[in-house]
C-alpha positions in Angstrom: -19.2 -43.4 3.6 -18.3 -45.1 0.1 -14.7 -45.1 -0.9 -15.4 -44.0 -4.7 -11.5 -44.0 -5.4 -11.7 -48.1 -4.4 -15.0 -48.3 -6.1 -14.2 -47.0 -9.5 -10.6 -49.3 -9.8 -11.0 -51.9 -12.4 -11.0 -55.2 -11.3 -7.9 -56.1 -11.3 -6.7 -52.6 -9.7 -9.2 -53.1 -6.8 -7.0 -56.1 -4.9 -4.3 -53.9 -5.1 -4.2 -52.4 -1.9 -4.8 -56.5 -0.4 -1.8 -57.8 -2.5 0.3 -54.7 -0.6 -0.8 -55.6 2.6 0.8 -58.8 2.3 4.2 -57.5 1.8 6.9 -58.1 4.6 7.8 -54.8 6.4 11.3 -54.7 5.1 11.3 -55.1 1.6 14.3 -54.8 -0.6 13.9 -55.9 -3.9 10.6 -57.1 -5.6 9.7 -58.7 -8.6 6.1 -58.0 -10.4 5.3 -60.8 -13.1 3.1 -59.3 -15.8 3.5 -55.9 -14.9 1.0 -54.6 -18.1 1.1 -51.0 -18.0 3.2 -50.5 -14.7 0.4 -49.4 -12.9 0.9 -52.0 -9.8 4.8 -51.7 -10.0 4.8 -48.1 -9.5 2.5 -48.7 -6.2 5.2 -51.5 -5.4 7.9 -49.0 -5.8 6.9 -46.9 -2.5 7.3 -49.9 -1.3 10.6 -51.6 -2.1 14.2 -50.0 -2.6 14.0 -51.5 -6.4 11.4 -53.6 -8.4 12.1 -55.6 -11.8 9.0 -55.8 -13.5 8.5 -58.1 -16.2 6.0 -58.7 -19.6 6.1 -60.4 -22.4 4.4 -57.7 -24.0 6.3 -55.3 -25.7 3.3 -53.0 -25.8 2.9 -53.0 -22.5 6.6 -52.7 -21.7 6.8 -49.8 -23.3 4.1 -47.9 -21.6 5.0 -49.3 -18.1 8.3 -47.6 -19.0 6.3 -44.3 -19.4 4.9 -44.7 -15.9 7.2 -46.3 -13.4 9.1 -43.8 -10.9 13.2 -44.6 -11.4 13.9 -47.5 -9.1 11.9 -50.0 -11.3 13.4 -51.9 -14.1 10.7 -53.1 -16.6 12.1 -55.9 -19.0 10.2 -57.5 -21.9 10.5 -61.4 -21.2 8.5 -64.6 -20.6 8.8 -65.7 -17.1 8.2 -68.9 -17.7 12.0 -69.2 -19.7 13.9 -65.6 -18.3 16.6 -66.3 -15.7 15.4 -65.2 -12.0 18.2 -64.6 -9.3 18.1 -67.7 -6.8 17.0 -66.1 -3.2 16.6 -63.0 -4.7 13.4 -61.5 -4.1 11.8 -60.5 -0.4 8.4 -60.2 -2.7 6.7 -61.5 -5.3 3.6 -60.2 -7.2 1.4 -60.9 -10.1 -2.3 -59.8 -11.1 -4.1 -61.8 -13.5 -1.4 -63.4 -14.6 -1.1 -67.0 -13.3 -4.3 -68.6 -15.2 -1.9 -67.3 -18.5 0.6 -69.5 -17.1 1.6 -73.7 -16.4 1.2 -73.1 -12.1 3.5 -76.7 -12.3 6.3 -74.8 -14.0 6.0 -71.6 -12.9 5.4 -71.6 -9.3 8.6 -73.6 -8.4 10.4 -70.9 -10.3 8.9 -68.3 -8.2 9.6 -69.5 -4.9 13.3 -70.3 -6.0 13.4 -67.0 -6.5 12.2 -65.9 -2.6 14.3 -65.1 0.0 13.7 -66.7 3.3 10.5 -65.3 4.2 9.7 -63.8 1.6 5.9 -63.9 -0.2 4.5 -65.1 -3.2 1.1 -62.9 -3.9 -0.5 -63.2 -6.5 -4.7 -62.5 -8.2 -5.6 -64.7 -11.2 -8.7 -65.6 -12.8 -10.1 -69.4 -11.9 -12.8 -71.0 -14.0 -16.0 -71.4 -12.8 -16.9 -74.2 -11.4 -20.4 -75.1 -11.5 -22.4 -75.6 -10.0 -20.1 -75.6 -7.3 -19.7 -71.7 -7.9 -23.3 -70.4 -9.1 -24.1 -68.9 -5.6 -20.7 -66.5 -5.6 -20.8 -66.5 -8.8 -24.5 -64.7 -8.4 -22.8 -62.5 -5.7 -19.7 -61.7 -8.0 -22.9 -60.4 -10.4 -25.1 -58.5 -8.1 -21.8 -56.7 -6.8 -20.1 -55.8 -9.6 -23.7 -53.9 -11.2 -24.0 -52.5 -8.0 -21.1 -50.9 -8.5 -21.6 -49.7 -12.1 -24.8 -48.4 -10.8 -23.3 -46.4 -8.1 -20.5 -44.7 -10.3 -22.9 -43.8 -12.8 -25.3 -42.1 -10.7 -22.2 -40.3 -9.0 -21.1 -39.3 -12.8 -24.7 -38.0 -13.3 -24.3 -35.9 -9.8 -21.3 -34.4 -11.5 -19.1 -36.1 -8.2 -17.2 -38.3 -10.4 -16.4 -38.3 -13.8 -17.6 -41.0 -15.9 -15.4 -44.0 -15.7 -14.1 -45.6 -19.2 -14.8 -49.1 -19.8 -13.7 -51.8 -17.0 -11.8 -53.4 -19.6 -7.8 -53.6 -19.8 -5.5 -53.3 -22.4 -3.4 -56.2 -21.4 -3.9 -60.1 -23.0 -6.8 -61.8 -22.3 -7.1 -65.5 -21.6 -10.3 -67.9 -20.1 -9.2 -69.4 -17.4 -8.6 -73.2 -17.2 -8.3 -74.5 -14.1 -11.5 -74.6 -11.0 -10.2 -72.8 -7.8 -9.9 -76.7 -6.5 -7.7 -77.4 -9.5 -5.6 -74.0 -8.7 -5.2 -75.0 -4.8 -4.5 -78.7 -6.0 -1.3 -77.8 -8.2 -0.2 -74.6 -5.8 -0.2 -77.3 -3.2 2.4 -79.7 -5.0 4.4 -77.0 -6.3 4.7 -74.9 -3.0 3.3 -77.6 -0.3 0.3 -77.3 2.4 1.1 -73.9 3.7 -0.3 -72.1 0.7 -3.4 -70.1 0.7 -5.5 -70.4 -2.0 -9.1 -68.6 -1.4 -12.3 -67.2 -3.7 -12.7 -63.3 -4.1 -15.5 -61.6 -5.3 -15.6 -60.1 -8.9 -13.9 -63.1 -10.6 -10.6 -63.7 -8.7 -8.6 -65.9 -6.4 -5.6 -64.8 -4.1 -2.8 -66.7 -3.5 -0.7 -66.5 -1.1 3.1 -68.6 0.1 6.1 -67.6 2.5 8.9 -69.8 2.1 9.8 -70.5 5.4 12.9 -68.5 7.4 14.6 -71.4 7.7 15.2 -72.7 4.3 18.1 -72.0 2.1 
């Protein structure tokens, strides 16, 4: 049976539920860079005993504000320069964010900001690199109508309303670095262990535990 809730999520809602499955089991305080309208912080919250969310939009400050249950904090500031708590955080999270963002400056700051095994999560946009890319980028294509196609003819059937358009209201920005570039400069900011990998509909995950052992 087709999961029309997952179906009809926009494309950066729809890795959700993978960035939450990477969270530790114990999770204390969390921290979700480019929170945009709260939507993923407010999922987060269920999850952890507090979450600071940050933007550097006002706009989108504002309405995350609107959205978030109590026990998140959303702050308007640019996490490139705002001060993070050293060891602070047993997760970190960020949807199409990072490809806004210098990964050499940023990253470092982010996993400063880990507790000892904690995770860095994260879903960004990489640029397409061709023709490396053209046969997932085909795929990305051929699943993404399919999908449009199916919510449409369940909105004709009257079993789903129709969706508005897959578009959000946060900052848009092309991305400039290849998935090799991405993995290249997450790998000298955060060393070997981190996963870089392709997902369909024009995304990459990123993932990086800083090890138990460190201080």
């Amino acid at each position: 049976m087709v999961d029309v809730d997952v179906l009809a999520r926009t494309h950066n809602a729809y890795y959700q539920p993978l960035l939450l499955r990477e969270l530790p089991p114990s999770c204390e305080r969390a921290l979700d860079v480019g929170c945009g309208a709260g939507d993923f912080a407010a999922r987060l919250a269920a999850r952890a005993a507090h979450v600071d969310a940050v933007d550097r939009s006002a706009v989108m400050v504002e309405q995350a504000r609107a959205r978030v249950p109590a026990n998140v904090t959303c702050t308007e500031a640019d996490i490139v320069t705002h001060p993070l708590p050293a060891g602070g955080y047993d997760a970190i999270t960020s949807i199409s964010v990072l490809h806004h963002l210098p990964l050499e400056v940023v990253l470092p700051r982010l996993a400063a900001a880990l507790r000892p095994g904690g995770v860095l999560v994260a879903t960004a946009l990489p640029r397409a690199d061709l023709p490396r890319d053209l046969p997932l980028e085909a795929l990305s294509v051929t699943a993404n109508l399919a999908r449009r196609g199916l919510l449409a003819a369940l909105a004709a059937t009257r079993l789903r309303p129709a969706e508005p358009p897959d578009d959000d209201l946060m900052p848009v920005a092309d991305p400039e670095l290849t998935l090799r570039q991405v993995r290249a400069q997450a790998r000298a900011a955060l060393g070997p262990d981190v996963v870089v990998r392709r997902l369909l509909l024009w995304r990459y995950l990123l993932v990086w535990r800083r090890p138990a052992g460190t201080p």
